[in-house]
Phi, psi and omega in degrees: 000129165332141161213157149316136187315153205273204195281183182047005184051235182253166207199156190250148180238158106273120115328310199120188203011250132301008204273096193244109157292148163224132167259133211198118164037020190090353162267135176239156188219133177243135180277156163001069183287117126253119196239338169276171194288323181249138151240061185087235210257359184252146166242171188258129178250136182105187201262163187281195192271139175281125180318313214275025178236354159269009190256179196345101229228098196291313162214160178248110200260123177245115194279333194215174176255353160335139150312337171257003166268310191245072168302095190303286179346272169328325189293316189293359153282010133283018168090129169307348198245347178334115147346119149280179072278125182194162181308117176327119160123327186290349164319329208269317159007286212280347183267346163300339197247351177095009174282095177248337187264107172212135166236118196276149173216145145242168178004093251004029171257149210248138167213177203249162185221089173067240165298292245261130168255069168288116159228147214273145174223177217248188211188117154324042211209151195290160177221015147287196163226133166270166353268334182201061156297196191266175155249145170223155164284129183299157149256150154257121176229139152283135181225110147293149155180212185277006122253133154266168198220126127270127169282139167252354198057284138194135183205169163277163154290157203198136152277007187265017148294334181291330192284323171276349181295074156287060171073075188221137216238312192211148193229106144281142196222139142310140172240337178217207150194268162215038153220183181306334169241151165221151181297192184277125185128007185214163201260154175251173226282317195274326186280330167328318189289296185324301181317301175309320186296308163300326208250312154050055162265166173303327198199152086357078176264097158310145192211166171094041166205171177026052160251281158312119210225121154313148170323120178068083119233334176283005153292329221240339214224069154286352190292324197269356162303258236252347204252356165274005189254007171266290211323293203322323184312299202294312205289337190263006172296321176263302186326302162230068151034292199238040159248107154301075190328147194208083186294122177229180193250162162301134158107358206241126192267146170241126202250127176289020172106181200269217193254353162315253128246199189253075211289149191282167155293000000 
């Protein structure tokens, strides 16, 4: 269910990892909620999600089938009736688990949200669900409406991003992920910038980092909890310039301008 746009009109929350509420023209969406304190072996540094940014909570946009993108926990603390959205093939999953309203899209196909249009655009990443789970192809979506936004979900840099770079008001980019190294499929703090060149939005939000941790390592191994969203700030200063980067905390709200929209600089 729907509400009026909130006072100051639309704004972005970080949760921490991928997890971004948009309050958006009166719809709110939440990306790939994780939400619990422990994951297997990871623990979450920072606070946990404010009740009140889980409540009507109009569709859950899921980019992938990772444990740490498509959490059955977290969705069922958003209610059993949450709107889905996920990668074609992720249906039989999520109906196993007791989840029926998903509506799967690939690769450039579109579904409407209130006002709001998400259409899923490709996204660079393994789509297994491990270990020997189901497959989708991962995704990235644009959610138009009078600000647009791309999630990026978690990917490498690709140059068919530039195919998709429209007038686009705000880009979350993953900078990291949630150890100390990362595997194939992601971007660190310089190919993120490199993204920004391509993708060219008014303002930048990192996401994907320093929330999850293995257990006992942030004694031993702290930098990557606080030091890639510094790095992407330098690195996307040169690179792109005229982008405003925009460093937040878990939990921390950005707010986009009034409910007309949001016009870029």
């Amino acid at each position: 269910m729907s509400r009026p746009p909130a006072s100051g009109g639309d704004r972005i929350a970080w949760v921490g990892h991928a997890t971004v509420v948009l309050d958006l023209h009166g719809i709110r969406l939440i990306t790939d909620p994780l939400l619990r304190t422990r994951v297997i072996h990871l623990r979450r540094h920072g606070p946990p999600a404010a009740s009140a940014l889980l409540e009507h909570v109009d569709a859950v946009l899921l980019s992938h089938l990772h444990l740490d993108h498509l959490d059955l926990p977290s969705l069922r603390r958003l209610g059993p009736h949450a709107p889905l959205v996920a990668p074609r093939g992720a249906r039989g999953l999520l109906a196993r688990a007791g989840f029926h309203d998903v509506c799967e899209l690939a690769v450039g196909e579109s579904m409407g949200v209130g006002d709001l249009t998400v259409t899923a655009v490709p996204a660079d990443h393994d789509g297994h669900r491990r270990p020997r789970g189901a497959f989708a192809r991962p995704l990235g979506f644009l959610i138009s409406g009078t600000t647009r936004v791309y999630f990026a979900g978690d990917t490498a840099l690709f140059a068919g991003m530039a195919h998709f770079a429209q007038s686009i008001d705000v880009a979350l980019l993953p900078v990291w992920g949630w150890g100390p190294t990362l595997g194939p499929g992601h971007m660190d703090p310089r190919m993120a910038a490199e993204a920004l060149a391509l993708l060219r939005p008014a303002v930048a939000v990192p996401i994907h980092w320093g929330t999850y941790y293995p257990a006992g390592l942030a004694r031993l191994r702290p930098a990557p909890l606080v030091e890639p969203p510094r790095a992407f700030a330098r690195e996307a200063a040169r690179m792109a310039p005229d982008v405003s980067v925009r460093l937040l905390a878990p939990g921390e709200t950005l707010a986009l301008g009034p409910p007309a929209g949001y016009a870029r600089p």
